[in-house]
N, C-alpha and C positions, 0 to 999 in steps of 0.2 A: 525589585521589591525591597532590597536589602539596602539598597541607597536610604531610604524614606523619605522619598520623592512623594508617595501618597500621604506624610503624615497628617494628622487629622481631617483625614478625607478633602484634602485640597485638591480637587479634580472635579472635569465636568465628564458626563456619562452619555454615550450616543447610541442610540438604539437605531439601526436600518431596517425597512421593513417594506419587500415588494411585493403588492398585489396585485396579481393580473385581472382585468375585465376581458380580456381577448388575447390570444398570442400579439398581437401588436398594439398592446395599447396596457402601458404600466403605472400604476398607484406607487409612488415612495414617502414614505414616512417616515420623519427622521424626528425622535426624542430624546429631548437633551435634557438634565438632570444636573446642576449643580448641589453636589452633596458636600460642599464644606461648610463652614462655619459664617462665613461674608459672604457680602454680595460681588460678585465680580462682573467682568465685561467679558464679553463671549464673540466671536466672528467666523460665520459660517458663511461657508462660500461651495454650494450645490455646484458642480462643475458637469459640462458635457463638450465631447472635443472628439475629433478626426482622428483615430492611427496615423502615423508617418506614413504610406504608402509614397507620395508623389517625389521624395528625396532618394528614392533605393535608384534614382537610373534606371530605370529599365527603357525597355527600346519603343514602344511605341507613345503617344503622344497623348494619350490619353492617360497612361497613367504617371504622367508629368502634370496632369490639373489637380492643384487643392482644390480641396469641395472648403466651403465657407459655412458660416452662422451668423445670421443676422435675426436682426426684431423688425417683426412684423404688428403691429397693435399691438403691442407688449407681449407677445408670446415669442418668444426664442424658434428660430424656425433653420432645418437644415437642411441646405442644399442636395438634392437626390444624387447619387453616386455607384457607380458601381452594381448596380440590380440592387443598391439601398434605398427604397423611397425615404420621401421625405418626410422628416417628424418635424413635431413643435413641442414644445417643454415649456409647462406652466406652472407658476408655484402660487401656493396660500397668502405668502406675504410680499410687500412691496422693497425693493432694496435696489442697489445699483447695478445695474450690468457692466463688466467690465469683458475687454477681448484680446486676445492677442492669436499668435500662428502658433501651431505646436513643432516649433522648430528651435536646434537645441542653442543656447546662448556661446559661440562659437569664441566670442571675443572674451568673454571668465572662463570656458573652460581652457579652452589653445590658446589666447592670444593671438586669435586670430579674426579679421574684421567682420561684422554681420554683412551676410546678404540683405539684408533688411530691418528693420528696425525692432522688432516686435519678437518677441520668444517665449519660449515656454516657462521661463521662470518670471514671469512678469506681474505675475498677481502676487509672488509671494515680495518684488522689491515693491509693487505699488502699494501692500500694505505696512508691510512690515520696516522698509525703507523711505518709506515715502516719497517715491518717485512715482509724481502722476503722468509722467511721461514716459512709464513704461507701457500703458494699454494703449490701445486703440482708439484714439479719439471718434475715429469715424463707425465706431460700434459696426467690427464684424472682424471676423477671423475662422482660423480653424480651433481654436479652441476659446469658449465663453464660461464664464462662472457670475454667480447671482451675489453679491457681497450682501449679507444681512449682518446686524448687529447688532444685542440684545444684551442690558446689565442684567442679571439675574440674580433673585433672593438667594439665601441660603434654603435648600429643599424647593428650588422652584424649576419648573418643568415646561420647558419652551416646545411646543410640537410645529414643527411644518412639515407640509404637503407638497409631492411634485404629482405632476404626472408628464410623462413623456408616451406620446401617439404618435402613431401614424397618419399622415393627414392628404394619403390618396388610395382612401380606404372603399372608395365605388360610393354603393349603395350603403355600407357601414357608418356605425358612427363617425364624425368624424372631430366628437366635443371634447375639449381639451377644456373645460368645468373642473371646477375642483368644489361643491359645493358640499360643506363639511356633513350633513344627516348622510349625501349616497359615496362620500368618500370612507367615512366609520362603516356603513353597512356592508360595502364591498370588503375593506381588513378584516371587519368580523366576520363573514362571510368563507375567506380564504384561511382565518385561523381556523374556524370548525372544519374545515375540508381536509386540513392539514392532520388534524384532532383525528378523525372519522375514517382519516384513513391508516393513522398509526393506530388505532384501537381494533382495526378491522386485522391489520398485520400481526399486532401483536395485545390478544383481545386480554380481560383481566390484570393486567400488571398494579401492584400496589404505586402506591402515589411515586416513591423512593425509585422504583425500575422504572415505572414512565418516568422520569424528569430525567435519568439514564440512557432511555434510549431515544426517545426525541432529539437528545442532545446528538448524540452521533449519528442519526439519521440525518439531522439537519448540516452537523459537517458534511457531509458524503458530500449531498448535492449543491453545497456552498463550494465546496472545493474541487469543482470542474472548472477549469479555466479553457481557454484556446489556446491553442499550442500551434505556430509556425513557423516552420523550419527546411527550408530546402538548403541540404548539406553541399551540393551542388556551387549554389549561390555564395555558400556562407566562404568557401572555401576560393572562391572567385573576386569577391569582395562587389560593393555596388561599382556600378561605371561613372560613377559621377563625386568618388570619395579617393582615399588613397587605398594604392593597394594594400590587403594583407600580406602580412609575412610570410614568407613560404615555407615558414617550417608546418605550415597548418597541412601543407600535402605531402609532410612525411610523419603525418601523426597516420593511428589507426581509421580512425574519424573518415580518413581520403576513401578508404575504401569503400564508403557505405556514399558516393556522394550522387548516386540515385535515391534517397529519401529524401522523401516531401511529407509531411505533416502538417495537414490543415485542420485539424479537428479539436474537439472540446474535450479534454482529457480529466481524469479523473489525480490528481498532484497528489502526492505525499505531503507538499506543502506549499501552499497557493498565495502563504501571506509572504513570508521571506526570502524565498527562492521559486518558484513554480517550474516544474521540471516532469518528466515523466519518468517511472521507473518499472521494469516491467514484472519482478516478481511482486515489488508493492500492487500495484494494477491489479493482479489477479485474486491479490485479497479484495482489494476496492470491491473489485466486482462480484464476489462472492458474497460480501456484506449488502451489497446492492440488491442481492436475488431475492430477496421478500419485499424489500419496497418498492423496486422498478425494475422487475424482471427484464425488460426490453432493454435499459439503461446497463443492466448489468451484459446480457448479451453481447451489446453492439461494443462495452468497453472488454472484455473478455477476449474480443476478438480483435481487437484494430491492430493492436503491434503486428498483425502477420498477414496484414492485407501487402499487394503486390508492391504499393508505395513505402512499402517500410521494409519489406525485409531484403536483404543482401542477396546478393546472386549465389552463394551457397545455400541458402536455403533460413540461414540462422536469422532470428529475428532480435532486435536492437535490446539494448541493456538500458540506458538511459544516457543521454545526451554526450556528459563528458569522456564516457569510455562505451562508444555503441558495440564494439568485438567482445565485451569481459562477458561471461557465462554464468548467469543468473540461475536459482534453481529452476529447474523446466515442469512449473506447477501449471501452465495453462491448460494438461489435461486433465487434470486434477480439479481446476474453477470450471471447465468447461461442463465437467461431471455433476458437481455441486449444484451448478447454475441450472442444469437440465433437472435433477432430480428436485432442489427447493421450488422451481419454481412449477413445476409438476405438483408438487403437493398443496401446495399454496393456491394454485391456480385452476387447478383439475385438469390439466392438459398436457401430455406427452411431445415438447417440442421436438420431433425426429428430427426436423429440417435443418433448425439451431446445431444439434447433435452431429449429425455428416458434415454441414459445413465446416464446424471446428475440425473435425476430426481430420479432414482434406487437408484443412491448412499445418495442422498438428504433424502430418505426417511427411509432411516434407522438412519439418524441421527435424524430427525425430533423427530425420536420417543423417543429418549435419551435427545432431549430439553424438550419433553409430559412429560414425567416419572422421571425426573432427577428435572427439575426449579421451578413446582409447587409445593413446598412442602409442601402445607397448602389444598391444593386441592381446591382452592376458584378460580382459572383460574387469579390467581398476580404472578404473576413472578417476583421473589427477582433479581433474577439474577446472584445476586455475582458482578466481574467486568466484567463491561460489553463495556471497552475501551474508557472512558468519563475520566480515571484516578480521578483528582481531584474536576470533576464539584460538589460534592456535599459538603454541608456541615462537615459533618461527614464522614469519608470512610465507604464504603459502603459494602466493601466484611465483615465485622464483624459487630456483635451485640454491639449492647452499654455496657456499664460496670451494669447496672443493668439489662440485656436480652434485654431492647428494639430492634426491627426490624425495619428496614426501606421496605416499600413496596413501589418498584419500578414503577413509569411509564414507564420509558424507558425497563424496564423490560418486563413488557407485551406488551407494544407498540411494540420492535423489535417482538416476537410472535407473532403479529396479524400481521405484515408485512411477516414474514415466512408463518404462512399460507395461506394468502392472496398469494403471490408470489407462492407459489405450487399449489393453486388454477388454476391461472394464464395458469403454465406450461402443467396444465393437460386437461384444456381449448383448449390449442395452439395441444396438441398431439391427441386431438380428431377430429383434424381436419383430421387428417392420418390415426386415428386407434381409433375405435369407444368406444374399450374398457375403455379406457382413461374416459367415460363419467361417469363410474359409480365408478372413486374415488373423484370427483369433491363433492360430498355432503360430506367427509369426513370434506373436509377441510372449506365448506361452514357452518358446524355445529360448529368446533372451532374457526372459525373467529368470528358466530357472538356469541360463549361464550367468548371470548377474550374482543368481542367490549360491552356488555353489561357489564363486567367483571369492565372497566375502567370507564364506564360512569350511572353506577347503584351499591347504599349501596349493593346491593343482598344482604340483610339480615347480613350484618357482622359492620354494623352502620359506617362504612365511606365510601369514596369514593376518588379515587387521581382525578377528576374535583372541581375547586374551583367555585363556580356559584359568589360568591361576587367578586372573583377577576378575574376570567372570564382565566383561565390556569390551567394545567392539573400540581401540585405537588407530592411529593415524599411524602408518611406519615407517619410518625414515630407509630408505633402498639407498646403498652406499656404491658408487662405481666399481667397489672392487665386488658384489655381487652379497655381500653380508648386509645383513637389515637388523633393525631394533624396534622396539615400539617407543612411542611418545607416549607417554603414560600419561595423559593428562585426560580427567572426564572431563566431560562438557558436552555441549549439545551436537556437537560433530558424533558419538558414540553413539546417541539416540535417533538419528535420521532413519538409521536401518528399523526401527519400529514401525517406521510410513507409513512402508511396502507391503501393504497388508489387502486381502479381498477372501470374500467368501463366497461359492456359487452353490446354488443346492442343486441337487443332486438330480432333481429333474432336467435344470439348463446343461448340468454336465452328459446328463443321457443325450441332448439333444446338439448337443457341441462336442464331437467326438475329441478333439484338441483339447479342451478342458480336461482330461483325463490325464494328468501331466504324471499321475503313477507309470501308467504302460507305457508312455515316452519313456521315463526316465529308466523303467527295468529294460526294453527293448535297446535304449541304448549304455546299458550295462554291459548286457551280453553281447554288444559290438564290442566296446573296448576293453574288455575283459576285468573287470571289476565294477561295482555295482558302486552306487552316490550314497555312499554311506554319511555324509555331512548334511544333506539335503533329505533323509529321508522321510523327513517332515512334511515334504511336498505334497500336496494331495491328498494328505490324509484326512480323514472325516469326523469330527466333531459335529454331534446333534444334527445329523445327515445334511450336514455344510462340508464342502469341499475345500479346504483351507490353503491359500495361495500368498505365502509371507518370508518373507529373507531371513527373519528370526523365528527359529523352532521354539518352541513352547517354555522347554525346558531351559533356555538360554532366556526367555523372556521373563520366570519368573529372578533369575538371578540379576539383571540389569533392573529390575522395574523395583526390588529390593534395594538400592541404590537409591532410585528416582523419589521413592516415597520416605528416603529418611530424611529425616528434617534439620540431621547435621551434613547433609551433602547439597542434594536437590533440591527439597519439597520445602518451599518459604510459605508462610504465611495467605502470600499473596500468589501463587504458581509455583512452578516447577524455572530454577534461577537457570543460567544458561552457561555457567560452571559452577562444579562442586565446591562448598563451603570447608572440603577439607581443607584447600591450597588457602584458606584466612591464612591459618599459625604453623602452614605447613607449605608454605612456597615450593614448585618445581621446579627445576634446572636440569640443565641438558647441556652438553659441550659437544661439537663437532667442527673438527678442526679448530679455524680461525672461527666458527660462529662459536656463540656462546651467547643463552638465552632463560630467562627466568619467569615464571606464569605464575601469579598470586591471584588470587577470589580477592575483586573490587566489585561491590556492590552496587558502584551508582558511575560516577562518572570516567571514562578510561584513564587508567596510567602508564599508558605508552601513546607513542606519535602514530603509530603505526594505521595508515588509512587515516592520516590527518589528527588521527586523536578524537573527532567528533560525534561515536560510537563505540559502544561499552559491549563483547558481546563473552565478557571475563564475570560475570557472575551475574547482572540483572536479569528480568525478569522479562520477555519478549513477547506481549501476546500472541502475536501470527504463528508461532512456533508453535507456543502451547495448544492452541488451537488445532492446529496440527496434530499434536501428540493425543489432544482428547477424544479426535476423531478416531485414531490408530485403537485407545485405548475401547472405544465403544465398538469397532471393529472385532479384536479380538474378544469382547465379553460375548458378542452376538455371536461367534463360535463356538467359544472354550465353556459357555453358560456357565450358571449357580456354581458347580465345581472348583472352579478355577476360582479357589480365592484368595486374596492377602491382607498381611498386612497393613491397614492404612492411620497414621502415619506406620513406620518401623518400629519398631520394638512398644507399640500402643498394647499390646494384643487384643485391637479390634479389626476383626478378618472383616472385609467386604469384597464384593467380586466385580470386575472391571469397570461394568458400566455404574454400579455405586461408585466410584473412585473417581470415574469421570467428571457425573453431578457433583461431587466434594472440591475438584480441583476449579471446576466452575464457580461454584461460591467464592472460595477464595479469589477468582484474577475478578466477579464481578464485586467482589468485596474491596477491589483496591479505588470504588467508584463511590459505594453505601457508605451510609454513617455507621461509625463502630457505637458500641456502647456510651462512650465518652461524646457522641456528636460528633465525630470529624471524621474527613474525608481522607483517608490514604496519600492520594494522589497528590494532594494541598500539600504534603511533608511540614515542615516546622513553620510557615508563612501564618502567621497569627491571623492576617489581613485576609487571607484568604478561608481560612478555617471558620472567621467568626464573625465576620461584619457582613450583615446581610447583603449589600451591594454586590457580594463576592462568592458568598459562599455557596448561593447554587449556579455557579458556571461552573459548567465541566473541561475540564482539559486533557484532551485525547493524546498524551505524549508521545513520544518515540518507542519510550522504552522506561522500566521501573524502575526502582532501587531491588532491589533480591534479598533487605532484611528489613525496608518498613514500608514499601510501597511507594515511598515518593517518585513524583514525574520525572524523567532525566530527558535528556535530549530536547527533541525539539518540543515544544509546549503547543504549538498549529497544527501538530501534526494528526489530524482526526483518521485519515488513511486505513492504514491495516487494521490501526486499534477499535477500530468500529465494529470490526467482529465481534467485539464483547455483546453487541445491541442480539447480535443469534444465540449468543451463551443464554442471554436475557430470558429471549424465549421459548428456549430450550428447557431451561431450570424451571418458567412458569408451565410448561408440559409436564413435566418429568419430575422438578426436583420436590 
């Protein structure tokens, strides 16, 4: 945008728009808009084409045949394949067909000779280069495009129609018409459905939150793509190309090279990279549970079906590093997904519920056995998706052994078993059996929670009582430790860990009773959890099960709500604003390292540089934190209240704090006073020219002092959470 490449609106504008008449039989509408000042010449070229399948080599002989396209009476018709019948592709207006094979141009990329004459770059040298002997004279190939071409007014608005069917559909239609009254009726048709059922999801929204949440509903399910990948293969290379390198089977990648991934994944980003990631995923899917509960389901669960996950048990991270250790939230979405969609739906999915929780527990035990590897119940972690929040990178040891012992480390841990707790809670409700795994996970939460908030014998502890926040510790070989004094959101993970059971389930789940646990094994080891005695205590006859005691929550959450640390405009930033004018440093040994509050885009290399997690603003977190925070209000009630901002002196109590922090992150979406959208940042073009300024951009991640988008700008993903704050705040706020 900052080139002025759009200056005075010199761009054409394309609108896609599919509607279905049957699952096999699609409507596309494609509007084009030149909005400059002239009239220009426009070339649109509708395209429909083969995947490569017949070039991978493989062994049998069938899948060595390209499937073709040819014309039939002017309809574009495609050879059946593979259990794919056959379609035909018809469009509104008349143009040239051009064809060629989707095979790659062997002799511009390598220098090295065609197999054939024909390739995939052919339509861009037959127009662009004008070489009309790069298509297909004899109209067919594996891939065809419709060459149309149209000068356009200034403000003039060229629409075509496709439709592609199926054309051995029985007794079904099998009309591939495009007659313009039932082709309008059917898009208007599918907008109101579209309308009827975001109004039904999320009913009353003013005009400003629907054009919000449409927006991110409509990313979710735009940005499912197909994902496949058999690591196996990739790591073998095809049999009919040159081998791969063999460093590919001394990466980590080798070991996971029983996954196969055939499925339609929900991407973080679908336009510039498509990839899966699986703590992203399990926001996907959690954003997903009011508008396609089933959708959200089946994505919740796929990283930890048999095909994907590792012979230990761990389930994949995301492509280029499938071993690294991602937070373990999937029983957390699994929770989410089961209860939204339970409210929304009237129906208690048990069945949804045990199955995760099956799959859930086998990984569990690969975070039990794999993260603690000092056996002190700290959890290093490795990366654990914060990228560059710390100091020091964190997946390696300092240049003389020192360790970093994580909080965010244990803290996602006690949130795992806390959340599986949860689940086995919820399943005892159906099936009694369920009661007697609950002490399992009742014994490691509260080793987890003594773990973060007690020396147990190892002479430190990541709670700073002088500075009143939970740090990351530096463990030195010669057995001395220090804290890293850095806030940031690695300090707030331990707020997670949070649940409350009343007092009747407690009756009813004898293990839920983690008081008499913990006194009976007191007077085993001969002093009592004096760090922990927070455990089980009873607030507004709730049973309270949290890694942070009360008193330690109002001092860090003092912190979070001051608006020269934490608390931006737009959320809660993801380091404190003190390290602006007040940089950190730290020396150990030969390392040596500095942490400064950057608000928008990173200033170090570190994990490439491509993510900022030093002071912006992160909705998936925050969302996290306002969960944590409604959590503890629905214990601690009315009494509990603070500050909000700090030093305001306007008290309000958790769950008002929560609704307040919601405004804010959906306020980085609303118009302020002035008309403008946060997100747009200083982009004139987008702030003010209507063509612009109601698209919404689901970034990465915010600036942490005026809300601008940072990272990726496609990234609809996690940040789609914001569409539940939406409807959260029209319940509640």
């Amino acid at each position: 945008m900052h080139t002025g490449i759009f200056a005075e609106n010199r761009f054409f504008d394309l609108e896609v728009e599919y509607a279905k008449a049957s699952p096999e039989d699609v409507l596309i509408r494609l509007t084009l808009t030149n909005h400059g000042p002239d009239s220009a010449e426009l070339h649109l070229l509708p395209s429909l084409w083969f995947r490569n399948t017949w070039g991978w080599g493989q062994n049998s002989e069938h899948d060595f045949i390209r499937p073709s396209l040819c014309l039939q009476d002017g309809l574009l018709v495609s050879s059946a394949v593979g259990g794919l019948g056959s379609y035909g592709l018809s469009c509104s207006e008349g143009g040239t067909w051009l064809f060629t094979e989707n095979e790659t141009n062997t002799q511009r990329l390598y220098n090295q000779p065609l197999k054939q004459p024909y390739v995939k770059d052919a339509f861009h040298r037959y127009l662009i280069e004008k070489q009309a002997d790069a298509v297909n004279p004899d109209q067919t190939g594996s891939k065809a495009a419709l060459h149309l071409q149209r000068r356009l007014r200034p403000g003039e608005i060229w629409q075509v129609d496709l439709r592609l069917c199926r054309r051995d559909m029985g007794d079904r239609s099998t009309s591939t018409g495009l007659e313009l009254t039932s082709v309008n009726a059917l898009i208007e048709q599918r907008r109101q459905d579209w309308q009827d059922h975001l109004h039904w999801v999320a009913p009353g929204l003013n005009e400003e939150d629907r054009a919000i949440h449409t927006a991110a509903a409509a990313g979710l399910f735009w940005c499912r793509k197909f994902y496949n990948w058999y690591v196996a293969r990739w790591l073998r290379g095809d049999s009919n190309s040159a081998k791969p390198p063999e460093q590919r089977w001394h990466t980590d990648n080798a070991y996971w090279r029983n996954l196969r991934s055939r499925n339609i994944i929900s991407m973080p980003d679908c336009w510039e990279y498509p990839y899966f990631c699986q703590w992203d995923l399990m926001f996907h899917a959690v954003a997903f549970a009011e508008l396609d509960p089933g959708e959200a389901k089946r994505q919740s669960r796929m990283l930890r079906q048999a095909s994907y996950t590792a012979n230990n048990g761990q389930s994949p991270a995301y492509e280029w590093a499938l071993s690294d250790a991602n937070p373990p939230i999937g029983a957390w979405a699994a929770l989410r997904i089961f209860q939204v969609s339970g409210r929304c739906y009237g129906r208690k999915d048990y069945p949804f519920l045990r199955a995760s929780l099956r799959e859930l527990l086998l990984e569990y035990g690969w975070w039990a056995n794999r993260t603690d590897r000092n056996g002190d119940s700290l959890f290093e972690g490795g990366f654990l998706g914060l990228d560059n929040i710390a100091i020091f990178d964190r997946r390696y040891p300092l240049k003389d052994g020192s360790l970093i012992e994580q909080t965010d480390g244990t803290a996602w841990m006690g949130m795992l078993s806390l959340n599986m707790l949860e689940a086995c809670v919820l399943l005892a409700e159906d099936r009694e059996e369920y009661k007697s795994l609950c002490e399992r996970f009742v014994t490691d939460f509260s080793r987890l929670t003594y773990a973060l908030n007690s020396p147990c014998g190892r002479g430190y502890v990541n709670w700073d009582e002088e500075d009143g926040f939970y740090y990351d510790v530096l463990k030195r070989p010669d057995g001395s430790s220090d804290y890293l004094r850095t806030r940031s959101l690695s300090g707030l993970i331990p707020l997670l860990a949070i649940a409350t059971f009343d007092a009747r389930t407690v009756e009813s789940i004898p293990a839920l009773d983690v008081r008499s646990y913990l006194r009976d094994l007191g007077e085993e080891r001969g002093a009592p959890f004096d760090a922990i005695s927070h455990l089980g205590s009873r607030h507004r006859d709730r049973v309270l099960f949290s890694i942070v005691p009360p008193d330690r929550l109002r001092r860090i959450l003092t912190r979070v709500f001051d608006e020269q640390e934490f608390l931006s405009p737009y959320g809660i930033r993801s380091l404190s604003m003190v390290y602006q004018n007040n940089p950190y440093s730290y020396q150990q040994g030969d390392d040596h390292a500095t942490i400064s509050y950057s608000p928008a885009d990173s200033p170090v290399a570190m994990f490439g540089g491509n993510s900022n997690w030093r002071g912006p603003v992160w909705i998936p977190i925050n969302y996290l934190l306002i969960e944590a925070l409604q959590k503890f209000g629905h214990a601690l009630g009315d009494e509990f209240r603070m500050e909000f901002p700090t030093g305001s002196g306007r008290e309000l109590n958790l769950w008002q704090i929560s609704l307040e922090l919601e405004k804010r992150l959906v306020g980085i979406f609303r118009r302020n006073e002035e008309g403008r959208r946060a997100f747009n940042g200083d982009i004139e073009l987008f702030q003010n020219d209507t063509a612009w300024s109601e698209l919404f951009q689901f970034h990465e991640y915010f600036n942490g002092c005026t809300g601008a988008g940072v990272g990726a700008s496609h990234q609809t993903g996690w940040t789609a959470v914001v569409s539940k704050m939406i409807t959260q705040l029209q319940r509640w706020g």
